[in-house]
C-alpha positions as CSV (number, residue, x, y, z in Angstrom):
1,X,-10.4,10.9,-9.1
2,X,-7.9,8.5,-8.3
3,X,-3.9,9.8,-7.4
4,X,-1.2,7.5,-9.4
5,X,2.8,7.4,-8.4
6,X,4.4,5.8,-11.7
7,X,8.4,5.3,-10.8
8,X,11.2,4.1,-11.8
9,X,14.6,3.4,-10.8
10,X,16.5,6.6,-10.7
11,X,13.1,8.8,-11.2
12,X,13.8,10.6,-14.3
13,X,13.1,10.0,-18.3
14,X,11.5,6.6,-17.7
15,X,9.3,7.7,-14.9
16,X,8.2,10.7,-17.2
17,X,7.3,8.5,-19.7
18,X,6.1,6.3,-18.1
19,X,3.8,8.8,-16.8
20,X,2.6,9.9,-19.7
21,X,1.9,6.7,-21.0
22,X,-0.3,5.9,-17.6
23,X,-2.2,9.0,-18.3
24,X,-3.2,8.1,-22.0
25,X,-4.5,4.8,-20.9
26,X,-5.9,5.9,-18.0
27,X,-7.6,8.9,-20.5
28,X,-8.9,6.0,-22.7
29,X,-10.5,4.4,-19.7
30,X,-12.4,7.5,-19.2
31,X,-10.8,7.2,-15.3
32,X,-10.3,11.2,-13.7
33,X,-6.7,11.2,-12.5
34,X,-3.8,12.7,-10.9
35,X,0.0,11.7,-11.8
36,X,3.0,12.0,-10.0
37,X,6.3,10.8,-10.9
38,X,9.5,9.5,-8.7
39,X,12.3,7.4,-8.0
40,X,11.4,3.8,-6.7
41,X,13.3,5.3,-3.7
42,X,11.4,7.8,-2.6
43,X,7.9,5.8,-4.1
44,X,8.2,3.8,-1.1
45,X,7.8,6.2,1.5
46,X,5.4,8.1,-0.7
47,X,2.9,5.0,-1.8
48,X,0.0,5.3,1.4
49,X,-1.1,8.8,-0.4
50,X,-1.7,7.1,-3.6
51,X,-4.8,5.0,-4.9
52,X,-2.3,3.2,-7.2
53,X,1.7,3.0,-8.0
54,X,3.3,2.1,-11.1
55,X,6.4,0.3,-11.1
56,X,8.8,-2.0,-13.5
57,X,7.8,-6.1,-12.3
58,X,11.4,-6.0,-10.2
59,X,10.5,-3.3,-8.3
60,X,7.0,-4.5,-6.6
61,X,8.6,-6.7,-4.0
62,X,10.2,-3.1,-2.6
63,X,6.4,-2.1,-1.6
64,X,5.0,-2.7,2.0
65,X,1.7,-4.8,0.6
66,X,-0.4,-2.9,3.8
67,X,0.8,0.7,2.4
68,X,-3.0,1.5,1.1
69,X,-2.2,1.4,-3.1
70,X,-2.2,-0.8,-5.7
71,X,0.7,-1.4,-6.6
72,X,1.1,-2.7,-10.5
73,X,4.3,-4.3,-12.3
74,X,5.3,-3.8,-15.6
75,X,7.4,-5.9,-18.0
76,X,7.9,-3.3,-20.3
77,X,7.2,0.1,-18.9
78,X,6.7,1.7,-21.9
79,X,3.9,-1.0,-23.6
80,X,0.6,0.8,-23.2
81,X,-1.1,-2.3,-24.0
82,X,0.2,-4.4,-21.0
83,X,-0.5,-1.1,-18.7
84,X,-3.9,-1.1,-19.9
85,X,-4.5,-5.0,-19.8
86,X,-3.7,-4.5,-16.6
87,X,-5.4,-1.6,-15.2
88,X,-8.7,-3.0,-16.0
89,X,-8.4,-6.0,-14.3
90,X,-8.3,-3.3,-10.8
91,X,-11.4,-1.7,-9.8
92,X,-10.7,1.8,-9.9
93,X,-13.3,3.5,-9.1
């Protein structure tokens, strides 16, 4: 099972949808998971307990690269298709 932290700027509606979005992809992938949801705030003291993090492209640059999790960009948050175009270019297992 891997743990996922999708957030967004203030860590509310966006994040939650965001979330469920992540967890119908993730369900297509046939990939066990866990998903949190957050501000981009508090995502960046939070990241080094996750496998992966979910963010809006602006907000990847706010991630320490040696936290321990993926951490993917979206254009569009709420496009399934880019979230899963890119979720199976990471090995995830």
């Amino acid at each position: 099972m891997i743990k996922v932290l999708v957030a967004c700027g203030c860590g509310m509606g966006s994040s939650q949808l965001l979330k469920m979005n992540c967890s119908k992809v993730l369900d297509k992938l046939g990939i066990d998971h866990e998903i949190e949801h957050t501000s981009v705030g508090e995502a960046k003291s939070m990241a080094h307990d996750y496998d992966l993090v979910i963010v809006a492209e602006n907000f990847v640059d706010s991630f320490d690269p040696g936290c321990g999790a993926k951490i993917v960009g979206l254009k569009n948050i709420m496009n399934k298709k880019e979230l899963q175009e890119k979720l199976e270019t990471l090995d995830l297992s």
